[in-house]
NUTI-479262 format. One record per residue (C-alpha): residue number from 1; residue in three letters; x, y, z. Coordinates in steps of 0.02 Angstrom, whole numbers. Each point is the difference from the previous one (the first is absolute). Last residue first. Example, Ala and Ser with C-alpha at 12.3 -4.5 7.8 and 13.67 -1.06 7.14 Angstrom:
BEGIN
NODE  seq  type       u       v       w
NODE    2   SER     684     -53     357
NODE    1   ALA     -69    -172      33
This chain:
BEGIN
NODE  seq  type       u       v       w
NODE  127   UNK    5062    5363    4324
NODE  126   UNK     103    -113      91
NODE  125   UNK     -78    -134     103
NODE  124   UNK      98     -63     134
NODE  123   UNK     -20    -174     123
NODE  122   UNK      82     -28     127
NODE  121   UNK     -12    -157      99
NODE  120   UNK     -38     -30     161
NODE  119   UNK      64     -80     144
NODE  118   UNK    -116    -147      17
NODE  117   UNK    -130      27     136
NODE  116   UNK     -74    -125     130
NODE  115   UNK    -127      87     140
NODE  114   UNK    -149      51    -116
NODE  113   UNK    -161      75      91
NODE  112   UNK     122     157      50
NODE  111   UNK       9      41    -180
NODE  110   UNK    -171      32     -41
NODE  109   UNK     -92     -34    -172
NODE  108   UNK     -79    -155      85
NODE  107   UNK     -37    -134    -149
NODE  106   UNK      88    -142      60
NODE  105   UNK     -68      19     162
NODE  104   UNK     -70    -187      23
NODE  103   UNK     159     -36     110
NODE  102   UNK      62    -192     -42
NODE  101   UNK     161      52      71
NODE  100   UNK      16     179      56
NODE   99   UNK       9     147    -126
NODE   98   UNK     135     -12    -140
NODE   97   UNK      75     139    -105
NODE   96   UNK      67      67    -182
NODE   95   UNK      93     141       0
NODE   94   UNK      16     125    -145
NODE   93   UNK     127     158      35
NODE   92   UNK     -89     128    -110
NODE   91   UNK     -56      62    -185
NODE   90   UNK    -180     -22     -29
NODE   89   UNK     -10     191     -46
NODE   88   UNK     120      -8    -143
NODE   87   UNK    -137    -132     -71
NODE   86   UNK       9    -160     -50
NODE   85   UNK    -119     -78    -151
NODE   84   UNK      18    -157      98
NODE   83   UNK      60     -79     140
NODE   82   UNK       6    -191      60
NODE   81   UNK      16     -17     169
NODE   80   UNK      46    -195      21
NODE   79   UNK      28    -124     174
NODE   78   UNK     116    -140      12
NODE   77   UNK      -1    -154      81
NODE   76   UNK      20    -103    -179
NODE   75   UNK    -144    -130      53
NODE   74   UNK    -117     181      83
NODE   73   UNK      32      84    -156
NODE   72   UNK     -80     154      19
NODE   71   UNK     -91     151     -99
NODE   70   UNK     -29     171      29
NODE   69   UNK     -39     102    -158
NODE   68   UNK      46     209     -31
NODE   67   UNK     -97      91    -110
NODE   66   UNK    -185     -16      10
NODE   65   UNK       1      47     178
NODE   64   UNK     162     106      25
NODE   63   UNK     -67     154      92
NODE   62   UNK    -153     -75      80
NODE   61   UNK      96    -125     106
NODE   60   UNK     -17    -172     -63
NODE   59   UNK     -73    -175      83
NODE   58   UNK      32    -181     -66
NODE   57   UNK    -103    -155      39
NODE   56   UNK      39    -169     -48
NODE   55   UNK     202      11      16
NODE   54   UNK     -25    -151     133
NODE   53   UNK      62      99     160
NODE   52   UNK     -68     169     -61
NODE   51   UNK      51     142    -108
NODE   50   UNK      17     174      31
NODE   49   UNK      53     169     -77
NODE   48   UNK      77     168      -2
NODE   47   UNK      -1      41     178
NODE   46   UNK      87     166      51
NODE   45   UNK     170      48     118
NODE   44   UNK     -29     159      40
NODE   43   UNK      73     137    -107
NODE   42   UNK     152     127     -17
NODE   41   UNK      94    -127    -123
NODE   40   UNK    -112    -134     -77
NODE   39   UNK     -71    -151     121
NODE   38   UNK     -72    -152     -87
NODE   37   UNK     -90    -136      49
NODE   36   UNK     -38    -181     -60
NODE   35   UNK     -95    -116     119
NODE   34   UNK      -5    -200       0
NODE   33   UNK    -103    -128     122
NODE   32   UNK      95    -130      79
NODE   31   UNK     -23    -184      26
NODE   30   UNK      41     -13    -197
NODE   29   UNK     164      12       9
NODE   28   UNK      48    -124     137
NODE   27   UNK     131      86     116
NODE   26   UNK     195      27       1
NODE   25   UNK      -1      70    -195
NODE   24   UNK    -105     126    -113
NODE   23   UNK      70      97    -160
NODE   22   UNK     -79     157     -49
NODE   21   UNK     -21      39    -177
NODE   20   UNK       4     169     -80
NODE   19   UNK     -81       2    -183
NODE   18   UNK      47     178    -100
NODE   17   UNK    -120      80    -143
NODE   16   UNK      39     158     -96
NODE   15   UNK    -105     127     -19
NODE   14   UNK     117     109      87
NODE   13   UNK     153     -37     -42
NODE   12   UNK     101    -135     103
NODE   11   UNK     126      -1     140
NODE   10   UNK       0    -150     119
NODE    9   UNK     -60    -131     109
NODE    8   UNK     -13    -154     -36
NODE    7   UNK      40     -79     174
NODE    6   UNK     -81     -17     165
NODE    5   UNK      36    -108     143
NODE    4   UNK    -115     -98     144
NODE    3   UNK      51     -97     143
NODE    2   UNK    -129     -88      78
NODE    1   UNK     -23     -32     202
């Protein structure tokens, strides 16, 4: 199985950018596609964004498309969320997730496709 953790979260303004990384280890990398999600207070847990196994194809919910970039480093086992132009409304726990090895579904917006999760980082945007 992989082990996955978050970090970078934080407080910032909105319009202000933030970059959360989440760090891989007990698997190879790159055998595993990459999710971000986020869950605010009140809500369902919500997919923000995809990548897959080589970092070649990326996928965005509607609400953050043109503001927030997935990335990877598949040498440096990490994976990147980097946000910009932040909103109050984006603020939430962010977790970032794993589906099965070499699954294909690195672009399913539900939760229940992904069975490794970080514990989430939190991530505040004051108005």
């Amino acid at each position: 199985q992989v082990q996955l953790v978050e970090s970078g979260g934080g407080v910032v303004q909105a319009g202000g950018s933030q970059r959360l990384s989440c760090a891989a280890s007990g698997r190879i990398f790159s055998n595993f596609a990459l999710g971000w999600f986020r869950q605010a207070p009140g809500k369902e847990r919500e997919f923000v964004a995809g990548i897959n196994r080589s970092g070649g194809s990326t996928y965005y919910a509607d609400s953050v498309t043109g503001r927030f970039t997935v990335s990877r480093d598949n040498v440096k086992n990490t994976g990147y969320l980097q946000m910009n132009s932040l909103k109050p409304e984006d603020t939430a726990v962010y977790y970032c997730a794993a589906p099965r090895e070499y699954s294909s579904l690195w672009s399913s917006p539900r939760p229940k496709d992904y069975i490794y999760w970080g514990q989430g980082t939190q991530v505040t945007v004051s108005s």
